[in-house]
N, C-alpha and C positions, 0 to 999 in steps of 0.2 A: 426142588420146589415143593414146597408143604403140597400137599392132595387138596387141601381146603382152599385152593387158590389155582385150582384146574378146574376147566371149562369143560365138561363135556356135552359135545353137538351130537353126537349119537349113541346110541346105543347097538352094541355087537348082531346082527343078525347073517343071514345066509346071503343077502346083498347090501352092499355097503350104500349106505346114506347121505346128506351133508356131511360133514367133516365133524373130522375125531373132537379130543380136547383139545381144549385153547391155550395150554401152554407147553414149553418142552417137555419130555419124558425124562430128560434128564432130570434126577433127584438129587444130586449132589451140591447144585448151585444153590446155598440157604445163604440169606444173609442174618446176620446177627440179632435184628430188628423181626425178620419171621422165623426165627430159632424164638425167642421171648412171645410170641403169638403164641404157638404151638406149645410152648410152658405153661403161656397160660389161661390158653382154651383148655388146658388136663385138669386143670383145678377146681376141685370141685364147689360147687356154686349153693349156697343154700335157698337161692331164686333169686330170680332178675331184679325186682326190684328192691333187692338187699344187696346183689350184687354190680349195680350201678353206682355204688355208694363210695364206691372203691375202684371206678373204673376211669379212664380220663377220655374223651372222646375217642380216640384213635382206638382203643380199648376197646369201648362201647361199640364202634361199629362192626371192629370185627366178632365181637358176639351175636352183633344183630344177622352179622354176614351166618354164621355158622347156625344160627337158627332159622336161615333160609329168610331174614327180613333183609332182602336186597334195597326195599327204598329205604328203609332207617340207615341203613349201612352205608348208601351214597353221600346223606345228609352228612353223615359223619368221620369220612374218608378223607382226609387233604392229600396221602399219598395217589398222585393220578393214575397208578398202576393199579391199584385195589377199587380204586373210585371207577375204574374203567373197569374191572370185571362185573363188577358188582352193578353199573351202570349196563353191560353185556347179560347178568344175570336178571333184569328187570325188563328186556327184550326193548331196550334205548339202545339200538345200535349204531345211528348218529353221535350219539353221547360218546359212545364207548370209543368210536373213532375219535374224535377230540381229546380224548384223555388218554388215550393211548399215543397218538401224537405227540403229549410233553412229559413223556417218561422218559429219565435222563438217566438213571440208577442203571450202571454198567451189567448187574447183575440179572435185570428181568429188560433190559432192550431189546435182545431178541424176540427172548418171550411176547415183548409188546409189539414186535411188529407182527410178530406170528398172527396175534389177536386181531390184527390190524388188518389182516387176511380174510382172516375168519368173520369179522364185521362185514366187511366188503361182500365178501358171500352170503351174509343173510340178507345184505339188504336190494341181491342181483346184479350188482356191479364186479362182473366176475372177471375182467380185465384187470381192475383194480386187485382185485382178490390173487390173482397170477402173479403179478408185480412185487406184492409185498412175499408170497412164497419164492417166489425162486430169490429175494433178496435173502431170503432164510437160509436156503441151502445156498447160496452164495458163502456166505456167514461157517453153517454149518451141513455137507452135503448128505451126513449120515443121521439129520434130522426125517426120521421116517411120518411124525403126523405132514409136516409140510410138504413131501414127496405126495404123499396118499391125496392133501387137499390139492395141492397141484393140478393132480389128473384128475380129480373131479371138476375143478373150477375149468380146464380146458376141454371136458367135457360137454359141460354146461353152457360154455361160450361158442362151442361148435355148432348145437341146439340152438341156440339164440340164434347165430346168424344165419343156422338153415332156416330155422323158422322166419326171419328177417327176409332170405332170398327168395322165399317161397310165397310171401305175402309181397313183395315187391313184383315178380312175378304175374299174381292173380289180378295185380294192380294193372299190371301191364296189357296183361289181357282184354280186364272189361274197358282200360281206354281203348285197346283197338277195335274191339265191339262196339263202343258209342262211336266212335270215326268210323265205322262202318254204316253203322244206322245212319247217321247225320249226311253221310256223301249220297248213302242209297236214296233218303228223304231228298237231300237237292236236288238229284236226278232226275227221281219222279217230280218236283217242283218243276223244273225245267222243262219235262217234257209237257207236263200242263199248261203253263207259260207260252209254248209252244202250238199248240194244238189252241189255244186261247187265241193267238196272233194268228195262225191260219183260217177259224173261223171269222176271226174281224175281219182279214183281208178278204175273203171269199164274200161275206155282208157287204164290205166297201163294194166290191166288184160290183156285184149284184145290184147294190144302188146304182155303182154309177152307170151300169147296163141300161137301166131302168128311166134312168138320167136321158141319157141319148137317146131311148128310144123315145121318150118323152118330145123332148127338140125335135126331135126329126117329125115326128109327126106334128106337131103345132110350126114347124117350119113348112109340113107338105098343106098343109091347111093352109098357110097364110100365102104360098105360091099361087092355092085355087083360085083363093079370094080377089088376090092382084086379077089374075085372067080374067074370072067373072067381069 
């Protein structure tokens, strides 16, 4: 695969990053159509807009590709394989997933699912991102970028759902704390409620105490009265 048509997601350091390049390392797999690219991205150009003059769209884009103009280059792409990296080099990773999608060309299908990986992963869908690698090494098991993105992407999904269990969790917790407060508040409600009903009954009491001793005395008075 020509170099001008690798993706690279990281750059080499002393820990590994997102994922490598976006397409095989195999260099052997050229088709005839990117053998004629590579011919004639060598030739020399007396400037762009003398050398547009002479170029046919599909032409034009991949000039625009190779001067790093990724949108002129989508405008100008009908192959969905190159409209997909080039769409991948403009950070459209939705895109890139759709156009990599209807790459049909026996020659860069792996490749595109590979990419189809690598999209998935920039855009956190690292399930997805799994799915289309191991379909790779399925394919091809001595493909080493899809091994490498592999254990990152199952990396990354482990992170997610600890983080996921970890936050369900803290969730878990403060409902049992608000079910804590709220039974502890009824309680105390209750016991107010409570203590509210006992002083009414005691008032009751106390009236009706008050009540009878009332009668009984306007009762011992109207006994006197009768005798008088």
């Amino acid at each position: 695969m020509n170099r001008m048509w690798k993706i690279f997601l990281k750059k080499r350091a002393t820990q590994h990053l997102p994922v490598r390049h976006a397409t095989s390392t195999t260099t052997c797999r050229r088709t005839t159509l990117l053998k004629t690219y590579s011919l004639l991205l060598l030739m020399p150009f007396a400037g762009v807009s003398q050398a547009n003059w002479f170029l046919n769209p599909e032409q034009q884009a991949a000039e625009d590709y190779r001067q790093g103009h990724y949108e002129a280059a989508v405008e100008g792409f009908k192959d969905p394989y190159r409209r997909g990296v080039a769409h991948y080099r403009t950070g459209d990773y939705e895109q890139a997933i759709q156009d990599f999608k209807q790459v049909e060309r026996p020659s860069v299908k792996q490749d595109a699912q590979y990419n189809l990986g690598n999209s998935y992963y920039r855009l956190g869908d690292y399930q997805q991102a799994i799915d289309n690698y191991e379909s790779v090494l399925e394919q091809d098991p001595d493909h080493a970028d899809a091994r490498h993105n592999l254990a990152l992407a199952r990396e990354k999904l482990a992170q997610e759902e600890a983080a996921k269990d970890q936050e369900e969790e803290q969730e878990k917790q403060q409902e049992e704390q608000q079910d804590q407060q709220q039974s502890g508040q009824q309680e105390q409600q209750e016991q107010q409620d409570q203590q509210q009903s006992g002083q009414q009954e005691q008032q009751d009491q106390q009236q009706s105490g008050q009540q009878e001793q009332q009668d009984q005395q306007q009762s011992g008075q109207q006994e006197q009265q009768d005798q008088q």
